[in-house]
C-alpha positions as CSV (number, residue, x, y, z in Angstrom):
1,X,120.3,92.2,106.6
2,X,117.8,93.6,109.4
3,X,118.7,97.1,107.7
4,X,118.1,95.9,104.8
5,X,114.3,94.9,106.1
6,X,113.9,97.9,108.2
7,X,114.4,100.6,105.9
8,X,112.2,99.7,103.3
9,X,109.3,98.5,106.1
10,X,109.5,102.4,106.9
11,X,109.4,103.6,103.7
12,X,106.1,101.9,103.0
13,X,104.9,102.9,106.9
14,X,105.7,106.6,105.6
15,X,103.5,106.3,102.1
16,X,101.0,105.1,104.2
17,X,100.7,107.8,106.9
18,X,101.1,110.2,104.2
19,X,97.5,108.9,102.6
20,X,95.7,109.3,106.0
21,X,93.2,112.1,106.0
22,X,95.0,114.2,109.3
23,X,98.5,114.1,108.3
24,X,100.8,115.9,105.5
25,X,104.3,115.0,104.2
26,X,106.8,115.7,101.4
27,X,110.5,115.4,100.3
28,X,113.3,117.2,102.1
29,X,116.8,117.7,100.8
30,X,119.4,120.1,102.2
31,X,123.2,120.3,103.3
32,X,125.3,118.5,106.4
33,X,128.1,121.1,107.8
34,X,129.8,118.5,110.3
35,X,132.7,118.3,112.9
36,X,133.6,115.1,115.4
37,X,134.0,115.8,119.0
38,X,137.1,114.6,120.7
39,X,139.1,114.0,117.7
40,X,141.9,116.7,116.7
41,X,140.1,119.1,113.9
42,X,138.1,121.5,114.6
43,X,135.2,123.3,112.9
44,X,132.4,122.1,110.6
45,X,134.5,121.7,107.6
46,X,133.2,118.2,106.2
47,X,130.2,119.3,104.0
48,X,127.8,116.5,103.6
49,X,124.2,115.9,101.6
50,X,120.7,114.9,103.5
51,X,118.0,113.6,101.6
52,X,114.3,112.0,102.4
53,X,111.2,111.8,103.4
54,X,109.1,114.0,106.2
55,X,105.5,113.5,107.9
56,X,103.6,115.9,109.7
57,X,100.3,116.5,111.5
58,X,98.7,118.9,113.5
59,X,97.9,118.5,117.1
60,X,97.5,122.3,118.6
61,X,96.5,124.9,116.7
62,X,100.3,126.2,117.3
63,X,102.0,122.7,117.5
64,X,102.6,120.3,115.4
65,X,104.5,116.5,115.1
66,X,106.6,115.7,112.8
67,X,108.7,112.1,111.4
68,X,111.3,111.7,109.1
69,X,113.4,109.0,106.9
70,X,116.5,110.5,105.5
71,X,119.9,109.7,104.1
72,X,122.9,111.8,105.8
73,X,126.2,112.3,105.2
74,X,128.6,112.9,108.5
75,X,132.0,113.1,109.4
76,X,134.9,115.0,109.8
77,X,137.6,116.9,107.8
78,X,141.1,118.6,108.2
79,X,141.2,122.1,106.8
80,X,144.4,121.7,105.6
81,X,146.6,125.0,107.8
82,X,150.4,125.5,108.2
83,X,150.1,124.5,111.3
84,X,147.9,121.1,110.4
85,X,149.4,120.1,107.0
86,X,148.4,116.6,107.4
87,X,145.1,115.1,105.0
88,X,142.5,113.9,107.1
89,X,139.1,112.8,105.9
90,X,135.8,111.0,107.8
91,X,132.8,110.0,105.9
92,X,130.1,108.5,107.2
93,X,126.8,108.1,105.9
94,X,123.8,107.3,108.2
95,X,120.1,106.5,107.7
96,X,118.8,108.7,110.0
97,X,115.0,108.8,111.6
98,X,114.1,112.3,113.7
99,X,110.9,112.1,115.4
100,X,110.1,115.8,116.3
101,X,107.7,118.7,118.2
102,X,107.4,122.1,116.8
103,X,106.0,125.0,118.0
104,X,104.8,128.2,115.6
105,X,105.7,130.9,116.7
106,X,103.9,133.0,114.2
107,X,102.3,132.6,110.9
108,X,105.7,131.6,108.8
109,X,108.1,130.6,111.9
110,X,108.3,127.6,114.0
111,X,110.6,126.0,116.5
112,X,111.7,122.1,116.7
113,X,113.3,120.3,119.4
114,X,113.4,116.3,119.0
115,X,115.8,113.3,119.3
116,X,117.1,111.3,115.9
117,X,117.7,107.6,115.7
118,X,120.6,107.0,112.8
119,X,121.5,103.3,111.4
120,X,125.2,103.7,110.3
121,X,125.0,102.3,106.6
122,X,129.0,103.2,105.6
123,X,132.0,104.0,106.8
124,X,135.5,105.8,105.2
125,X,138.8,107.5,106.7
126,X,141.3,108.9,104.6
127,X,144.5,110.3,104.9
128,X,147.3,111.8,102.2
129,X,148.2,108.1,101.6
130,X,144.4,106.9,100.5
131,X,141.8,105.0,102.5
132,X,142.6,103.6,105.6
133,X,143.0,99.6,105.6
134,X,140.7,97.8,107.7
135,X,142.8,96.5,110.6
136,X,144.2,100.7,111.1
137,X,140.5,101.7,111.4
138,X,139.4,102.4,114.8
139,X,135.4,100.7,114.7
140,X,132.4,103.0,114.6
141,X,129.2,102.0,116.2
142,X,126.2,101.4,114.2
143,X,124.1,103.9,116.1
144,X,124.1,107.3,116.7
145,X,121.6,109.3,118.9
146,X,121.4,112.7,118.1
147,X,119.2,115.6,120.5
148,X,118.5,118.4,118.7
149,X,117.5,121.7,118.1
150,X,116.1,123.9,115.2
151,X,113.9,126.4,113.2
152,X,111.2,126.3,110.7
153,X,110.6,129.2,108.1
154,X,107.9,129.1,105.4
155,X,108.2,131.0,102.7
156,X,105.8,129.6,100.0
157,X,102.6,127.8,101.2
158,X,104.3,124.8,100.3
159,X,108.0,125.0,100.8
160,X,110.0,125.9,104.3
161,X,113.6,125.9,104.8
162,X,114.5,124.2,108.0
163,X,117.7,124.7,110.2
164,X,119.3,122.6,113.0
165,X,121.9,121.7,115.4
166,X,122.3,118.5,116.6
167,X,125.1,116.5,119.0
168,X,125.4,112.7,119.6
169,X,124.5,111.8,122.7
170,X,126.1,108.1,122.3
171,X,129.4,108.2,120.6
172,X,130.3,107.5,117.0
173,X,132.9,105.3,118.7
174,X,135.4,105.0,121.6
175,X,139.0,107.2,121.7
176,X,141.9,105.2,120.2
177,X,144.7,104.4,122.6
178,X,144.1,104.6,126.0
179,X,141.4,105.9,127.2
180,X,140.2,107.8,130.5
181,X,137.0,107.7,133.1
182,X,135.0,110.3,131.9
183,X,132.5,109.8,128.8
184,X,132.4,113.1,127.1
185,X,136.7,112.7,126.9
186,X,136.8,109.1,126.1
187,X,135.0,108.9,123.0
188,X,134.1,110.6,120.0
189,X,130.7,111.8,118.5
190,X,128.8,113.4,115.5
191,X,128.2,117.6,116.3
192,X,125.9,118.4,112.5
193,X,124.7,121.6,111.5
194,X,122.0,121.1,108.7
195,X,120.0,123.3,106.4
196,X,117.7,122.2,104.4
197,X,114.4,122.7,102.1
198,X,110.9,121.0,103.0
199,X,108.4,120.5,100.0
200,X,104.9,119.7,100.8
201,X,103.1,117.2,98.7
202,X,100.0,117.9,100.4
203,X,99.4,121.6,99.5
């Protein structure tokens, strides 16, 4: 219910920023490449959509800060090997909300550093025998904190691509079975690659 509340609250927040005379925003839409950390399959091979909203505004004649709403798919995904026959299958979709610095490092480039906030809206696992039932699931938290790290390119005066790397800093939930004393090995948590285009409504 509070998600329910909150999302659209921000939404209307974002329409409203956008109308104010210093600030700038647009749509964004790209591609999730995503892995889990501390499960058993490695590499970025659950593919994933992000979708939203951005806000931006000046505040250096080099740096800028910048807000987003967006939807975005996580998760994780066995690439199916002789070695790892078995069908395995995470999805997870988030609304996620990046609050971000960048830095221009010339006329077209920029670098971003920031921290995301993401509300955990659904959750599936799958294996070669369908979707798991409820009482085999292992619980996900509903909230996922995300560092991260990226670059800005414009290549039209009002379109940029944008690409980052992010890791959870709180987990996407705790290790099944028996756990052990240190955090990084007793839990897993999202690791996202994302590459996406940024349309400004403002120019």
């Amino acid at each position: 219910m509070v998600k329910k509340i909150f999302i659209p609250i921000l939404f209307l927040l974002l329409i409203n920023i956008v109308s104010a005379q210093r600030f700038e925003g647009g749509l964004l839409a790209g591609y999730n490449a995503s892995q889990v950390e501390g499960d058993t399959y490695k590499g970025f091979n659950k593919p994933g959509i992000v979708a939203g909203f951005f806000v931006q505004t000046d505040v250096a004649p080099a740096v800028f800060l910048a807000f987003e709403i967006k939807y975005s798919q996580k998760g994780a995904r066995n690439k199916i090997k002789p070695e790892f026959p078995e069908k395995y299958i995470m999805r997870l979709g988030y609304v996620d909300i990046p609050v971000y610095a960048a830095f221009r490092t010339n006329d077209r480039g920029s670098i971003i550093g920031g921290l995301s906030t993401g509300f955990l809206i659904h959750s599936k696992e799958f294996d070669e025998y369908g979707e798991f039932q409820v009482e085999d699931q292992n619980v996900f938290n509903t909230i996922d904190l995300q560092p991260f790290l990226g670059f800005q390119f414009d290549f039209l005066d009002n379109l940029k691509a944008d690409l980052r790397f992010a890791l959870s800093v709180l987990p996407v939930r705790g290790q099944p079975g028996e756990g052990t004393n240190y955090y990084w090995q007793n839990n897993q948590f999202n690791n996202v690659l994302t590459l996406a285009l940024y349309y400004n409504l403002n120019r």
